[in-house]
N, CA, C and O atoms as a printed pandas DataFrame, in Angstrom:
     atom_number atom_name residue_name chain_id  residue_number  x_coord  y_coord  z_coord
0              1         N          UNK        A               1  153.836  140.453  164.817
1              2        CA          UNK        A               1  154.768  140.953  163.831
2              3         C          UNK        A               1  156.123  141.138  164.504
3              4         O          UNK        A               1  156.185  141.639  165.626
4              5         N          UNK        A               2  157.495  140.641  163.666
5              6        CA          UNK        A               2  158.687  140.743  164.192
6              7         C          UNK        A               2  158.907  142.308  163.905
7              8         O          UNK        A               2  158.274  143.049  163.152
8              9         N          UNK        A               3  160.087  142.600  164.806
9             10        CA          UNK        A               3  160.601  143.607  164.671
10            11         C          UNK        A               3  161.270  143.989  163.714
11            12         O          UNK        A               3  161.619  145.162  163.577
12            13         N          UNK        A               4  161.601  142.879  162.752
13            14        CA          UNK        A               4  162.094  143.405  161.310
14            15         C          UNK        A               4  161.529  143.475  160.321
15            16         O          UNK        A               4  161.830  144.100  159.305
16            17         N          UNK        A               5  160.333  142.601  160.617
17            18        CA          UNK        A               5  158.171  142.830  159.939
18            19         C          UNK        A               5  158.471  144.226  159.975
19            20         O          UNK        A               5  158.919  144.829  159.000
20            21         N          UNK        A               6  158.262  144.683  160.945
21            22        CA          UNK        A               6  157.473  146.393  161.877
22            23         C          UNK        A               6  158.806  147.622  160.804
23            24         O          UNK        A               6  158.487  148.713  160.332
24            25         N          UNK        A               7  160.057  147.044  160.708
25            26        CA          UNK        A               7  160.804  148.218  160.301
26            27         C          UNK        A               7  160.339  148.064  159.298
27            28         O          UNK        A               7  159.628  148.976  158.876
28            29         N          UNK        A               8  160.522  146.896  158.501
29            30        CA          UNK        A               8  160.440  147.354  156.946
30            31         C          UNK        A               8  159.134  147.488  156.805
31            32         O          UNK        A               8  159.263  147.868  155.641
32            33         N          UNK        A               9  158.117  147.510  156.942
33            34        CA          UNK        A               9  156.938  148.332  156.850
34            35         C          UNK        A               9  156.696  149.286  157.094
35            36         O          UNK        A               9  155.656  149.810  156.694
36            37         N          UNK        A              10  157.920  150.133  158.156
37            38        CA          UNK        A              10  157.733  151.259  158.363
38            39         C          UNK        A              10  158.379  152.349  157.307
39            40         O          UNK        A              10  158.014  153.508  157.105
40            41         N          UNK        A              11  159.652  151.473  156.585
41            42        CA          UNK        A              11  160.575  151.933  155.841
42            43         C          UNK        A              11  159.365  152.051  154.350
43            44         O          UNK        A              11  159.196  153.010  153.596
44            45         N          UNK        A              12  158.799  150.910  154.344
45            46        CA          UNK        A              12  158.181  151.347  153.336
46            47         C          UNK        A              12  156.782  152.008  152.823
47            48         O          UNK        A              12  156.319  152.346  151.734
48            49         N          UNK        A              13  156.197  152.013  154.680
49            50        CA          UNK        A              13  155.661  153.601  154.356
50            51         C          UNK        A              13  155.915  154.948  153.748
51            52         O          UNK        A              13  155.360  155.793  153.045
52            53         N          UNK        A              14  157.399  154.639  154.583
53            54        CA          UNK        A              14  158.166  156.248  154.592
54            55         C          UNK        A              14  158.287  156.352  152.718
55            56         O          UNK        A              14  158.051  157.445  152.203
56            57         N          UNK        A              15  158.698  155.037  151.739
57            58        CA          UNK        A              15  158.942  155.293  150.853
58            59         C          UNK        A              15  157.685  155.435  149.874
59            60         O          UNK        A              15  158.025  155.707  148.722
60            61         N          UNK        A              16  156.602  155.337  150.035
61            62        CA          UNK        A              16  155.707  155.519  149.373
62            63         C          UNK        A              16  155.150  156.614  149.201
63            64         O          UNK        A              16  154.756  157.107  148.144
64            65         N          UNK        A              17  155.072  157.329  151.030
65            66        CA          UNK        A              17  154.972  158.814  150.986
66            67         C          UNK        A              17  155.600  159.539  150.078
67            68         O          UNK        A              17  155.174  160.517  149.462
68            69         N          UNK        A              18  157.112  158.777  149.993
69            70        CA          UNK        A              18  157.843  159.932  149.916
70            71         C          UNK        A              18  157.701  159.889  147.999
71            72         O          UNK        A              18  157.889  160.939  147.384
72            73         N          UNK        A              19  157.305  158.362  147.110
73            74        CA          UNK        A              19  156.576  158.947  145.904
74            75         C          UNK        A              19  155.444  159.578  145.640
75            76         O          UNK        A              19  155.275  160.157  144.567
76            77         N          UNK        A              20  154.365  159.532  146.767
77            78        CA          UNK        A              20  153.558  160.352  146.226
78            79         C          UNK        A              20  153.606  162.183  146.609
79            80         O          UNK        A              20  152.816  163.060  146.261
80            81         N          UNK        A              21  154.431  162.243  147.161
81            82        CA          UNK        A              21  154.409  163.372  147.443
82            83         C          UNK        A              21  155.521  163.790  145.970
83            84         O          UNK        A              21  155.190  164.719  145.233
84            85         N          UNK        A              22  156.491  163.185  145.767
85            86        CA          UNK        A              22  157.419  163.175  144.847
86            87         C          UNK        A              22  156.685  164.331  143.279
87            88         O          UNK        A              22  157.151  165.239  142.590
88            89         N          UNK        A              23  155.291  163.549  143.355
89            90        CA          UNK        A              23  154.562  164.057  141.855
90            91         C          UNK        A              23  155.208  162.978  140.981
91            92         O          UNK        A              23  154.826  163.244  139.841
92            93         N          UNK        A              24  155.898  162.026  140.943
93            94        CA          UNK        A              24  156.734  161.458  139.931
94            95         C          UNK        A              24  155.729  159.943  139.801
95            96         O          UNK        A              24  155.451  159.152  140.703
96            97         N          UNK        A              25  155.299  159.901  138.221
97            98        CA          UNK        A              25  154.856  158.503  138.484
98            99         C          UNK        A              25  155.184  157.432  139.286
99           100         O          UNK        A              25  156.006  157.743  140.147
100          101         N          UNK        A              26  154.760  156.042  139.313
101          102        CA          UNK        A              26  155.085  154.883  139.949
102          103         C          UNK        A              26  156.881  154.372  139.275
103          104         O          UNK        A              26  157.972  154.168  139.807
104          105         N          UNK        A              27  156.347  154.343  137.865
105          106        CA          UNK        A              27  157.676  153.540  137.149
106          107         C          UNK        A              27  158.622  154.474  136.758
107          108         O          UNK        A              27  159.489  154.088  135.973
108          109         N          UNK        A              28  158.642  156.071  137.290
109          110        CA          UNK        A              28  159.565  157.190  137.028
110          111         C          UNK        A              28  160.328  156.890  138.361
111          112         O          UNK        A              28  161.516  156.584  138.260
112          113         N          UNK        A              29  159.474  156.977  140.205
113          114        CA          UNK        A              29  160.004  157.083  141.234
114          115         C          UNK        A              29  160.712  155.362  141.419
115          116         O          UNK        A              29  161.775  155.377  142.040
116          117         N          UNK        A              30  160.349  154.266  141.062
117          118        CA          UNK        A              30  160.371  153.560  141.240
118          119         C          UNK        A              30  162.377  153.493  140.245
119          120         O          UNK        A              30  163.374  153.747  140.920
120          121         N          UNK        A              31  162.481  153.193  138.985
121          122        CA          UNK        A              31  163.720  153.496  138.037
122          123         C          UNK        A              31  164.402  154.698  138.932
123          124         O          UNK        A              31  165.603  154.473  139.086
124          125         N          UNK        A              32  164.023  155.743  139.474
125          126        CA          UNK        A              32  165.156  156.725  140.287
126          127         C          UNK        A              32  165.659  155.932  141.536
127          128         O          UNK        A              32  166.881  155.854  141.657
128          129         N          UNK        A              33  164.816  155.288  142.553
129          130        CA          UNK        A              33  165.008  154.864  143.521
130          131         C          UNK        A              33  165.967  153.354  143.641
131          132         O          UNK        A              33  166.507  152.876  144.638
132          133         N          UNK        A              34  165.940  152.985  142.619
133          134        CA          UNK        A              34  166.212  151.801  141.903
134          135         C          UNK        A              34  165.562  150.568  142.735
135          136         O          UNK        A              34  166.281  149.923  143.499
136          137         N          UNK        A              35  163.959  150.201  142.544
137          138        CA          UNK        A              35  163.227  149.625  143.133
138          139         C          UNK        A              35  162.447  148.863  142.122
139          140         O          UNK        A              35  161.801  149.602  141.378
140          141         N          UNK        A              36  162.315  147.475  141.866
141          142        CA          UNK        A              36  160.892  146.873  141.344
142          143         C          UNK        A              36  159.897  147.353  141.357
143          144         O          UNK        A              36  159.398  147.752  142.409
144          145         N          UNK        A              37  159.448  147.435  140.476
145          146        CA          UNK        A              37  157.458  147.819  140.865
146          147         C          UNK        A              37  156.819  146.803  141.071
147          148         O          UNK        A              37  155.596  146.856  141.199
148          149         N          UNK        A              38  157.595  145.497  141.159
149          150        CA          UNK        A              38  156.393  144.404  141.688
150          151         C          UNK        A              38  156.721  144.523  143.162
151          152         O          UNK        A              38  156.083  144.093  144.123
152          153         N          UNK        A              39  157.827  145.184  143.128
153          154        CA          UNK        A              39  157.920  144.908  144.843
154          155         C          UNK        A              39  157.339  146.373  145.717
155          156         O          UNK        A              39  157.003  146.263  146.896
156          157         N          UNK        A              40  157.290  147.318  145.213
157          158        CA          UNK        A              40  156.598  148.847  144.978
158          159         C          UNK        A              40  154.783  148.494  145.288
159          160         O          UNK        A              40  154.081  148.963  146.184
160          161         N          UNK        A              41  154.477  147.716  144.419
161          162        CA          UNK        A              41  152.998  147.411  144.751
162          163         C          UNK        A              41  152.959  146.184  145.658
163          164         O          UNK        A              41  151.900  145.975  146.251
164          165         N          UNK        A              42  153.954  145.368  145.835
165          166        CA          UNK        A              42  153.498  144.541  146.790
166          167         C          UNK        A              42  153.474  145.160  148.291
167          168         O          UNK        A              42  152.461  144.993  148.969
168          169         N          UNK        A              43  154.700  145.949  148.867
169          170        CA          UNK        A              43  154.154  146.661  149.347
170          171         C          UNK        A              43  153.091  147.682  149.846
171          172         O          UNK        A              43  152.850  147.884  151.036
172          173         N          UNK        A              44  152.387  148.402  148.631
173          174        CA          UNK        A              44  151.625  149.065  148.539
174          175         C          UNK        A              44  150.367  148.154  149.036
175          176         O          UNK        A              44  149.494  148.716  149.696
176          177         N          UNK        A              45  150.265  146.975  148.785
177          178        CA          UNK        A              45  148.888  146.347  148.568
178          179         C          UNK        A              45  148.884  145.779  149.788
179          180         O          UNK        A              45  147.774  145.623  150.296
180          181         N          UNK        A              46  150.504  145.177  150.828
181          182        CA          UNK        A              46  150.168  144.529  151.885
182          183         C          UNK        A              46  149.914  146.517  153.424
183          184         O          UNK        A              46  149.416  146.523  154.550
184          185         N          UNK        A              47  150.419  147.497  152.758
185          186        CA          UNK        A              47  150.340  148.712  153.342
186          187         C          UNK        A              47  148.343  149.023  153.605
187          188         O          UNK        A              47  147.758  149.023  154.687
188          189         N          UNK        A              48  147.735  149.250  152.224
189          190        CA          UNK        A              48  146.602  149.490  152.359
190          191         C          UNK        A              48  145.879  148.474  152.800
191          192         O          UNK        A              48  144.736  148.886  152.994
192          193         N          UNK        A              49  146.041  146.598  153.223
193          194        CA          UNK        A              49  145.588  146.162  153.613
194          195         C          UNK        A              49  145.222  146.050  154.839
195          196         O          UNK        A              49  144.076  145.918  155.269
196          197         N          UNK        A              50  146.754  146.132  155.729
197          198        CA          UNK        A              50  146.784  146.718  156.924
198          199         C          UNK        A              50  145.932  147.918  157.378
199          200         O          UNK        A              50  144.952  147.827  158.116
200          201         N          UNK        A              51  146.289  148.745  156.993
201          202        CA          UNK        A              51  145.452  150.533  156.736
202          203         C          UNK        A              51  143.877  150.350  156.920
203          204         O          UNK        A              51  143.158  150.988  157.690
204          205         N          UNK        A              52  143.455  149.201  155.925
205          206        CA          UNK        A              52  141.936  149.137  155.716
206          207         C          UNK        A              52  141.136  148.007  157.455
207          208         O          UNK        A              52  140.001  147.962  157.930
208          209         N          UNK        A              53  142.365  147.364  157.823
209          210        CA          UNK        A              53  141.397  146.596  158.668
210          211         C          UNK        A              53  141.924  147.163  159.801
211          212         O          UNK        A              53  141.051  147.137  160.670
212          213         N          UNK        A              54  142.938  147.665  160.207
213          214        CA          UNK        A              54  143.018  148.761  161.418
214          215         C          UNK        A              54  142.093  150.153  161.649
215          216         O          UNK        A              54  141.958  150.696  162.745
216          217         N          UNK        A              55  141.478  150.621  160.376
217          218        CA          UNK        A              55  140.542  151.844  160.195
218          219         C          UNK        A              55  139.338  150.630  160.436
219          220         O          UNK        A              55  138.792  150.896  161.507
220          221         N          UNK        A              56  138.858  149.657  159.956
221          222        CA          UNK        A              56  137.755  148.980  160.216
222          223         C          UNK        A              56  137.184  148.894  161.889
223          224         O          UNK        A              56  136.052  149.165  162.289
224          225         N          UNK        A              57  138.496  148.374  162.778
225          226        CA          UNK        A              57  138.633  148.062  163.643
226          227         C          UNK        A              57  138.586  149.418  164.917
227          228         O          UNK        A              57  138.213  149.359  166.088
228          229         N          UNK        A              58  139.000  150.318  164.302
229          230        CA          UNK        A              58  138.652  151.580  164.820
230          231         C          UNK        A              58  137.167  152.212  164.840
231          232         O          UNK        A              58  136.726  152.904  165.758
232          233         N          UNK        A              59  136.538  151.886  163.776
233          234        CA          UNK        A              59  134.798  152.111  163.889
234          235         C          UNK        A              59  133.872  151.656  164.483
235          236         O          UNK        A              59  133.468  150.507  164.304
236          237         N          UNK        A              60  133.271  152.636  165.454
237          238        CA          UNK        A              60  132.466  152.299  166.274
238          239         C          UNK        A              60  131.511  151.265  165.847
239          240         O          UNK        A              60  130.843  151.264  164.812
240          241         N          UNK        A              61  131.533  150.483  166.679
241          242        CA          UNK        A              61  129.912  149.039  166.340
242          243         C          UNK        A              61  130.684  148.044  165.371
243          244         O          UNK        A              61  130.171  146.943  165.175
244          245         N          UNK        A              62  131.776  148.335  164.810
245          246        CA          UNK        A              62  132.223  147.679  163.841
246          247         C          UNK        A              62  132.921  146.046  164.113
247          248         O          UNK        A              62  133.168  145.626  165.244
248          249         N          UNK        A              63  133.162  145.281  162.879
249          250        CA          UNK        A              63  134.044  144.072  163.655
250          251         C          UNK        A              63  134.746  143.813  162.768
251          252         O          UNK        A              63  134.554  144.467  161.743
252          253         N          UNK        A              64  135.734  142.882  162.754
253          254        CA          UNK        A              64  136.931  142.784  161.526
254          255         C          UNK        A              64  135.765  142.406  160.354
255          256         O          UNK        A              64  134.793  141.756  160.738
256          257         N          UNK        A              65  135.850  142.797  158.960
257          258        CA          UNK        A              65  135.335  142.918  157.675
258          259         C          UNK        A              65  135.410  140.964  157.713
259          260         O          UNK        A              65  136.220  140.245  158.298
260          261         N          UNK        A              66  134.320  140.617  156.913
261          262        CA          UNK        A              66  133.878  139.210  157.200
262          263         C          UNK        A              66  133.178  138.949  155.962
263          264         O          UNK        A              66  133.192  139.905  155.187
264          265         N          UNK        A              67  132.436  137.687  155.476
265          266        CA          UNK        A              67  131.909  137.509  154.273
266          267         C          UNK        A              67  130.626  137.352  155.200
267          268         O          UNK        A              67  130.481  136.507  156.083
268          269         N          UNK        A              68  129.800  138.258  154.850
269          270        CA          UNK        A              68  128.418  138.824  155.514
270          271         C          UNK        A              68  127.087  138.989  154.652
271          272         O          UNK        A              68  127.208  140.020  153.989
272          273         N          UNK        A              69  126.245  138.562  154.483
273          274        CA          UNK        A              69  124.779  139.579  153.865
274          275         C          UNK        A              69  124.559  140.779  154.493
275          276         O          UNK        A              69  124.781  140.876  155.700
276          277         N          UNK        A              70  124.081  141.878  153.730
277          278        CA          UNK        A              70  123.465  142.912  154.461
278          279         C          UNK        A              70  121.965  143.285  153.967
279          280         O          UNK        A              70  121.569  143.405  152.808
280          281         N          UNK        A              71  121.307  143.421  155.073
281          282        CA          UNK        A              71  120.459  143.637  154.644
282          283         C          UNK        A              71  119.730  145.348  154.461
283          284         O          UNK        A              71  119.753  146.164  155.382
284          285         N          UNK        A              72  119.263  145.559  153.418
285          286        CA          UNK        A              72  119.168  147.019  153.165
286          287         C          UNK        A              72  117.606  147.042  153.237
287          288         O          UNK        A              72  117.029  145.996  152.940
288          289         N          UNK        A              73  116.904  148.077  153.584
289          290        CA          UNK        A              73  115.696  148.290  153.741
290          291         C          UNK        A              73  115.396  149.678  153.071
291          292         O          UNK        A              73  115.753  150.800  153.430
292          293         N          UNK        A              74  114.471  149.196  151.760
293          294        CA          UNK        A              74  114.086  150.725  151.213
294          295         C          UNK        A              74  112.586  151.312  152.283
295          296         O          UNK        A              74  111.529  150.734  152.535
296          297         N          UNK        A              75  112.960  152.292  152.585
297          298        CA          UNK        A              75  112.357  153.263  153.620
298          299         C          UNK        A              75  110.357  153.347  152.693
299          300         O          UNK        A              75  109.300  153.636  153.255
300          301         N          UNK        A              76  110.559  153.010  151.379
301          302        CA          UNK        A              76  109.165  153.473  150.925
302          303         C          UNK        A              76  108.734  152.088  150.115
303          304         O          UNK        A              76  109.511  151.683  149.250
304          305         N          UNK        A              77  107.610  151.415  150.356
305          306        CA          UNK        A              77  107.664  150.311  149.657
306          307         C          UNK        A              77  107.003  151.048  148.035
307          308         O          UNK        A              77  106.325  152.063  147.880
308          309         N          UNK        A              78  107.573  149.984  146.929
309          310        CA          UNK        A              78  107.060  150.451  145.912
310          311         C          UNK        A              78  105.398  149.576  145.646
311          312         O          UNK        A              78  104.965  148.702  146.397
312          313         N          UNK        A              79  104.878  149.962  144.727
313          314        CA          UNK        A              79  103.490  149.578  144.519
314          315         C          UNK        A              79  103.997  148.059  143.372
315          316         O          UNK        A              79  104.904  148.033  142.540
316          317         N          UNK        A              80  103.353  147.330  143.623
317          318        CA          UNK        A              80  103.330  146.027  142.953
318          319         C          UNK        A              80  103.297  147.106  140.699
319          320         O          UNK        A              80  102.636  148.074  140.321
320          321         N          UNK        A              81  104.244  146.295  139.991
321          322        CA          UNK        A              81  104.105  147.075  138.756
322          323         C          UNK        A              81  103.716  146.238  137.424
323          324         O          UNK        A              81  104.096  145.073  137.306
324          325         N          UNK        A              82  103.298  146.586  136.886
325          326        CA          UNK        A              82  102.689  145.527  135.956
326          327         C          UNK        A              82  103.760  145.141  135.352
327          328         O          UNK        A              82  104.697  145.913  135.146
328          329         N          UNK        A              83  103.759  143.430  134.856
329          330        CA          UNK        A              83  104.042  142.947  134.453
330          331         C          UNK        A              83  104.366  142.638  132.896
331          332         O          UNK        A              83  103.222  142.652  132.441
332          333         N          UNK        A              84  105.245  142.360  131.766
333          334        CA          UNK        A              84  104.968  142.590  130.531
334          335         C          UNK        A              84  104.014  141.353  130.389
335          336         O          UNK        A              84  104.025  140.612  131.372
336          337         N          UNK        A              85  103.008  140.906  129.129
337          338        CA          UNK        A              85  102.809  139.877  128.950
338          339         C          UNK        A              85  103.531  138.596  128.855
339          340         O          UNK        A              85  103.416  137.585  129.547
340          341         N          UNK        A              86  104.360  138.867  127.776
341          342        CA          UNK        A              86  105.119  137.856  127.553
342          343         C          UNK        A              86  106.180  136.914  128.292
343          344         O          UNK        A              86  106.816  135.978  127.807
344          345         N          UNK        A              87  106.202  137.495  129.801
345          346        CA          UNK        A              87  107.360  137.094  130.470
346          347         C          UNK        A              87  106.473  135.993  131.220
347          348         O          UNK        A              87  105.246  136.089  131.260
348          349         N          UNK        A              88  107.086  135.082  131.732
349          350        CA          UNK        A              88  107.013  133.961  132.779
350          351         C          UNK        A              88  107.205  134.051  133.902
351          352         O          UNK        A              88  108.242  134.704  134.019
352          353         N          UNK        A              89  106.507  133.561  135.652
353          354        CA          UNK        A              89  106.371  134.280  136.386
354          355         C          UNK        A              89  108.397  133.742  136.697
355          356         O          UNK        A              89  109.097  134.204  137.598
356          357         N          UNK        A              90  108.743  132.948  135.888
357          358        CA          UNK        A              90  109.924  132.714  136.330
358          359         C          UNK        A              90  111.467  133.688  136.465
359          360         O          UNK        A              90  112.420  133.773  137.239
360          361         N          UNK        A              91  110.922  134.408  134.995
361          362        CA          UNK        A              91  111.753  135.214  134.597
362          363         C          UNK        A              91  111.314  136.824  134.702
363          364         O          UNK        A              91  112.044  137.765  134.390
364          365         N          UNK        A              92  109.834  136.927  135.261
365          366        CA          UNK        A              92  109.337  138.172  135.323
366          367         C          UNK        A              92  110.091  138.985  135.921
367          368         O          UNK        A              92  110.966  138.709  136.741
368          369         N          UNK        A              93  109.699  140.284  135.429
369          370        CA          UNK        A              93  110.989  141.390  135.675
370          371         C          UNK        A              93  110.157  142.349  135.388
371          372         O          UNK        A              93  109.532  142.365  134.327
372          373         N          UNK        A              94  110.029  143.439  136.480
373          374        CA          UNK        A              94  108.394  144.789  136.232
374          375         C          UNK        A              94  108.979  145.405  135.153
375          376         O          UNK        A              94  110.199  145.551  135.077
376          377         N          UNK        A              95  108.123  145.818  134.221
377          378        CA          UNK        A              95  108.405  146.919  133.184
378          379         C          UNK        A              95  108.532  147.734  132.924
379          380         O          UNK        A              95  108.573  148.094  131.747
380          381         N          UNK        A              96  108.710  148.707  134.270
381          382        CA          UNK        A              96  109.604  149.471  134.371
382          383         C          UNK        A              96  110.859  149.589  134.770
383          384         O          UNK        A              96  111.630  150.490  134.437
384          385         N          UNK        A              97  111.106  148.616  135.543
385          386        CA          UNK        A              97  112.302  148.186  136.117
386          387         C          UNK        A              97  113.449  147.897  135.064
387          388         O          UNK        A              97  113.311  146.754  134.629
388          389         N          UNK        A              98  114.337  148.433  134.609
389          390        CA          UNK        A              98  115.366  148.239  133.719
390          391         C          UNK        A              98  116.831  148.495  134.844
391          392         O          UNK        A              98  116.877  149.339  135.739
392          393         N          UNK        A              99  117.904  147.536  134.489
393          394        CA          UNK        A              99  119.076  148.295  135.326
394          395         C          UNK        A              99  119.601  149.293  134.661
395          396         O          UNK        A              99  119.938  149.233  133.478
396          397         N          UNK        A             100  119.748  150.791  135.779
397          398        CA          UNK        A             100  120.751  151.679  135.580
398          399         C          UNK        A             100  122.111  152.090  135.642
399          400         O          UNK        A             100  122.705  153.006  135.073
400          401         N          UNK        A             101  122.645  150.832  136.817
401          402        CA          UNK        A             101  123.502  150.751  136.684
402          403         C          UNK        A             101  124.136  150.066  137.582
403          404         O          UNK        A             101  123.586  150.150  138.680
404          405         N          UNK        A             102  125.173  149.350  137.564
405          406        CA          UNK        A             102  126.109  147.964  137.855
406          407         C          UNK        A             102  127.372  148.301  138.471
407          408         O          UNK        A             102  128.226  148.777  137.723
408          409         N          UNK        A             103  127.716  148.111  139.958
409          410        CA          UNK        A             103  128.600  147.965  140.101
410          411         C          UNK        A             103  129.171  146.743  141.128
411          412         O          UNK        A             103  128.619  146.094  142.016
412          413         N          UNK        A             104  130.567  146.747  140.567
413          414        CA          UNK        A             104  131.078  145.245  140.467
414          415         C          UNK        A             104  132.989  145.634  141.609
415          416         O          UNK        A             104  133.896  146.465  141.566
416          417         N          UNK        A             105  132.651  144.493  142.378
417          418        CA          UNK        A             105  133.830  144.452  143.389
418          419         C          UNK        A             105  134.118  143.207  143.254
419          420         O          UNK        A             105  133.274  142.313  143.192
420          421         N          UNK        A             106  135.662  143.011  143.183
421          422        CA          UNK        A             106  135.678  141.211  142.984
422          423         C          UNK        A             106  134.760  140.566  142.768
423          424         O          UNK        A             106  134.214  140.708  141.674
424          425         N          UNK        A             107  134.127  139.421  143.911
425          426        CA          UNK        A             107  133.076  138.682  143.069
426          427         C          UNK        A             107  131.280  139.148  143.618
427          428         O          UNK        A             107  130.201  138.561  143.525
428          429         N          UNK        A             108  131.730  140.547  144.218
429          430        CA          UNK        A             108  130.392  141.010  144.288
430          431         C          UNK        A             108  129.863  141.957  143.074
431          432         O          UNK        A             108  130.411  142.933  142.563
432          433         N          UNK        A             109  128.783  141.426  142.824
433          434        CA          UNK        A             109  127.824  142.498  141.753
434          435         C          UNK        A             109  126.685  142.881  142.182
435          436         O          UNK        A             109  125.763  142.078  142.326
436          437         N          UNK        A             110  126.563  144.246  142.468
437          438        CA          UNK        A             110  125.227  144.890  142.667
438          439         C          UNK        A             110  124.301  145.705  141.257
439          440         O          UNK        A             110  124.680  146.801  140.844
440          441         N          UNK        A             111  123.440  145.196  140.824
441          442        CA          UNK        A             111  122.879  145.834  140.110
442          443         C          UNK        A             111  121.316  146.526  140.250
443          444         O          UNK        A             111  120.227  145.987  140.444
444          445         N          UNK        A             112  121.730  148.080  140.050
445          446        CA          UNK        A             112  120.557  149.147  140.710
446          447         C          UNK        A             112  119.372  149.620  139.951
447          448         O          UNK        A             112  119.455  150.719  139.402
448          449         N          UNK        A             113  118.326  148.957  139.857
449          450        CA          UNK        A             113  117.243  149.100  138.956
450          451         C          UNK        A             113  117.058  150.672  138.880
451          452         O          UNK        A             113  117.638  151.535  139.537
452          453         N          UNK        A             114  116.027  150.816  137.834
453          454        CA          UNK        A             114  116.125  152.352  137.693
454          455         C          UNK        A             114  114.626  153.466  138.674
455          456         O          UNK        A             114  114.429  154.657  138.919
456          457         N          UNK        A             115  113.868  152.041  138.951
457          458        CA          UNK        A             115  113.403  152.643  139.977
458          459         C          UNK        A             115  113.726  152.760  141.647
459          460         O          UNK        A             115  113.136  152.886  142.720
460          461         N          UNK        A             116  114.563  152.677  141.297
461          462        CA          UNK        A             116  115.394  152.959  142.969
462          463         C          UNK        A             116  115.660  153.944  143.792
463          464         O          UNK        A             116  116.666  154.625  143.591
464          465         N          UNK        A             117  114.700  154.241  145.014
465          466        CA          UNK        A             117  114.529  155.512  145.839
466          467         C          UNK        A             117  115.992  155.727  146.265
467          468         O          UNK        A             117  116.799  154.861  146.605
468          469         N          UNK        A             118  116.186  157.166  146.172
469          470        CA          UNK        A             118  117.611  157.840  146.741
470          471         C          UNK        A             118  117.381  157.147  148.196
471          472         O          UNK        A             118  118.343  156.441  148.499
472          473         N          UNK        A             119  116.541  157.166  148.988
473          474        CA          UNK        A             119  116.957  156.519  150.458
474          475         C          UNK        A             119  117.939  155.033  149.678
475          476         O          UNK        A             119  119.124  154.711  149.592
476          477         N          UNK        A             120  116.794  154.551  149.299
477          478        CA          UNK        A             120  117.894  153.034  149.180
478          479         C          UNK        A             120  118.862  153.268  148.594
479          480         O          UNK        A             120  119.742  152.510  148.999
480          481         N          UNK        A             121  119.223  153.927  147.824
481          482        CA          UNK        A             121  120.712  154.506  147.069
482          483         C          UNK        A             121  121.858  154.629  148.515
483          484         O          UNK        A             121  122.759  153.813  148.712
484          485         N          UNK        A             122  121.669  155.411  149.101
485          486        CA          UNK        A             122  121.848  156.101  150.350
486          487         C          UNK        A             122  122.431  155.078  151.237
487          488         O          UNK        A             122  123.605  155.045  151.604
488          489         N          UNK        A             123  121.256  154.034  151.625
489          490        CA          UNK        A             123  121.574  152.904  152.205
490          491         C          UNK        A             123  122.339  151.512  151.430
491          492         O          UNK        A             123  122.640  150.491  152.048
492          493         N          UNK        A             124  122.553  151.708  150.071
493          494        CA          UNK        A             124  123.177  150.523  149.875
494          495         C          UNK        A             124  124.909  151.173  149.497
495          496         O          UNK        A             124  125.905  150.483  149.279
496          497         N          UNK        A             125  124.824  152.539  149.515
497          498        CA          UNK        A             125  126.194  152.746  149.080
498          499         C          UNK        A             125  126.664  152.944  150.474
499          500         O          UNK        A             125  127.890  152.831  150.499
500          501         N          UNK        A             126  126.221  153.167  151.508
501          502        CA          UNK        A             126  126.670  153.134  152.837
502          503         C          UNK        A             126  126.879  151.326  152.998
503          504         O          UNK        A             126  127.855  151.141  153.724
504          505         N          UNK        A             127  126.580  150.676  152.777
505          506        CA          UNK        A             127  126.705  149.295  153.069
506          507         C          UNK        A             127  127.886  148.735  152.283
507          508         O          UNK        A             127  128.571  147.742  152.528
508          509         N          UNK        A             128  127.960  149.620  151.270
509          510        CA          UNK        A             128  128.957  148.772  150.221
510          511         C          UNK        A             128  130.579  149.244  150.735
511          512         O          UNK        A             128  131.705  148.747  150.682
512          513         N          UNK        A             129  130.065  150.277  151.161
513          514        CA          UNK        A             129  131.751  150.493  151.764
514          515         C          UNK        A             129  132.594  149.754  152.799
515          516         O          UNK        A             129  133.792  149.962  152.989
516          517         N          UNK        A             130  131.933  148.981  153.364
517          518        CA          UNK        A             130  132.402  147.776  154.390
518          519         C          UNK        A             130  132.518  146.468  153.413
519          520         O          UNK        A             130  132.863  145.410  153.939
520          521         N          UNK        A             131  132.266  146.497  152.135
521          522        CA          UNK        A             131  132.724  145.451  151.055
522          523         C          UNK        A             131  133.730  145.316  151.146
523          524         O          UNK        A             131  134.319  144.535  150.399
């Protein structure tokens, strides 16, 4: 990074602090300061990018964030669950198993059946934060 990279990133730390500390919305501080908000969030977005892989890089065992599998291990195996009739072993899906709930990061989707032990809860929301 040049040295005129390094200022104005530093300048526009200083100015971001200085809206959120402000209390003043984005498009209130942004119209006082007389600043774009595309250029307000472009900053913002190349700030927390930086932020996120320098804190990555700081965690122990850790390595720069990568397109990875993880693998999660539920601590209790569940018991094999019956099956409905009508399903195919293609599309089978246990009958108790319904999703509870879905969450979605760019083009990752995790969806958490409803029999899902708090350990594995535990362990996949610890995993998802390196998403």
């Amino acid at each position: 990074m040049s040295e005129k990279q390094a200022y104005q990133l530093q300048q526009w730390q200083l100015r971001i602090n200085d809206r959120m500390s402000s209390g003043q919305t984005i498009k209130e501080w942004c119209n006082a300061n007389d600043i774009s908000q595309d250029a307000y969030y472009y900053w913002l977005r190349k700030i927390r990018g930086m932020t996120y892989i320098s804190a990555v890089r700081e965690l122990p065992g850790r390595t720069t964030p990568s397109n990875a599998f993880v693998e999660i291990r539920a601590e209790e195996a569940r018991p094999a669950a019956a099956f409905t009739p009508d399903m195919t072993s293609d599309n089978a899906v246990a009958a108790d198993q319904v999703t509870s709930a879905v969450i979605t990061k760019d083009a990752v989707r995790i969806e958490i059946m409803s029999g899902a032990s708090p350990a594995f809860l535990r362990n996949l929301l610890e995993a998802v934060r390196y998403v």
